[in-house]
N, C-alpha and C positions, 0 to 999 in steps of 0.2 A: 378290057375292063370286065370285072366279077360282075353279074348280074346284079342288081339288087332285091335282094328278096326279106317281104316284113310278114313276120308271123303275129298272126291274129288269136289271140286266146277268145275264146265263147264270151266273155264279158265285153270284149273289143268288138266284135262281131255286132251285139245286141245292140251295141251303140248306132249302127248304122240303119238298124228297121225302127227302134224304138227312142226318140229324142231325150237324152239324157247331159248331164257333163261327159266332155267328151268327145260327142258325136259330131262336132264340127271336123274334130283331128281325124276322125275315122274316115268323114264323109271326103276331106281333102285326100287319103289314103286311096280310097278308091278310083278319083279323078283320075290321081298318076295312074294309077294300074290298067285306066282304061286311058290312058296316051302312053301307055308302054313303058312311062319312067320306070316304074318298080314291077314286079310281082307280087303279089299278095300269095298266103300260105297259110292253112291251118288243117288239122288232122281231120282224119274221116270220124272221130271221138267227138267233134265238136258238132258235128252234125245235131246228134242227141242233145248234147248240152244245149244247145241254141234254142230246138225245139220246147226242151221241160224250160229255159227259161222265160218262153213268149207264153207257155202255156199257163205257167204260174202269176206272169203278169195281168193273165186275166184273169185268174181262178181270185187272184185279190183287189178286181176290180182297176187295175190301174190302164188298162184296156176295156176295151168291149169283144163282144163277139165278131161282130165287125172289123173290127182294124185286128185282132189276133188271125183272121183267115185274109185278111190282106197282106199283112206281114209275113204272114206264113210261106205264103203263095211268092212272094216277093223274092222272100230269101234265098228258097231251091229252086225259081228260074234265075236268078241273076246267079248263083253257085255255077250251074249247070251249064250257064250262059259261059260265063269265065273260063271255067275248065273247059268249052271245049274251044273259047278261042286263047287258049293257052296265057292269060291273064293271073289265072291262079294254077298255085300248085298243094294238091289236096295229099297228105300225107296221110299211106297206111297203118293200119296197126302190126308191125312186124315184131319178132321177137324180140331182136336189138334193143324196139325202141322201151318195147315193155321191160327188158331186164336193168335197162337203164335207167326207167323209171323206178323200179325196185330198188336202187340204191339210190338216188333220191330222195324215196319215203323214208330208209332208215336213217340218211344222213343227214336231211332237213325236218323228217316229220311232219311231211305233208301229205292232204291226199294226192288218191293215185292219179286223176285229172289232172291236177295241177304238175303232178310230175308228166306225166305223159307229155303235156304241154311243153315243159322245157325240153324234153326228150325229141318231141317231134321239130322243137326248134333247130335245136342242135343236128339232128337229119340231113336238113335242106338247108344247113349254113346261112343261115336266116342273118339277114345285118341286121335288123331290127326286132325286137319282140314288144308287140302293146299289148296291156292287160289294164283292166280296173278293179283287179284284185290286189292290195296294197300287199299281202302278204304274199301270194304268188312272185308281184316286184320283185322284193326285197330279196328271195331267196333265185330267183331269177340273177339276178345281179350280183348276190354271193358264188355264184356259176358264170360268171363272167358273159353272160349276156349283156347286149345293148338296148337295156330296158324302159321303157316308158310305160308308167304311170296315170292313166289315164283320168281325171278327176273331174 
């Protein structure tokens, strides 16, 4: 049997430091990962992403200073933690994946994140992709990924 492996786009990710809609599925996501059902996966691009998103959540108050260096701290040891007990698998930025996101931008007209996103899915034959960007979905899904929605 194919491994199973669910890629996390940055908005799926924040679900699991920061309690939104959502984050219950994410928080379930994780559980498997860490009893082995699944793998979890997301690019080294999401790193960033993740960080300006927790940053911005306090710069508009929806945090404190407090819980943003919590979360913070939280995310890259549990990241760190997974990759190296082989729980996740964190994808690079190769050419492949960028030229493939280039034809995504011109064929969906999206940004280059969100293409990378599907790009790095498509990589590690990801069976699952979750995002809680509706638009990311939708064009996720026109690419024949096995998309959810996250809301």
């Amino acid at each position: 049997m194919r491994e199973q492996i669910v890629y996390l786009d940055s908005s799926a990710i924040v679900k699991r430091y920061i309690r939104e809609p959502g984050s219950d599925i994410v928080r379930e996501l994780y559980l498997k990962a860490y009893s082995g059902e699944i793998k979890l996966s997301y690019s080294v691009w999401n790193i960033g992403e993740v960080l300006g998103a927790l940053d911005r959540a306090r710069g508009i108050g929806r945090i404190d200073n407090e819980v943003y260096s919590i979360v913070k701290r939280r995310f890259l040891l549990e990241t760190r933690r997974m990759l190296k007990l082989g729980l996740a698998l964190m994808v690079p930025l190769k050419m492949r994946i960028l030229r493939e996101s280039w034809s995504l931008i011109e064929k969906h007209h999206v940004y280059e994140a969100d293409a990378v996103q599907i790009a790095s899915a498509r990589y590690v034959n990801a069976s699952q992709f979750l995002t809680g960007d509706r638009r990311l979905h939708e064009v996720a899904v026109k690419e024949k990924l096995n998309s959810t929605y996250l809301v």
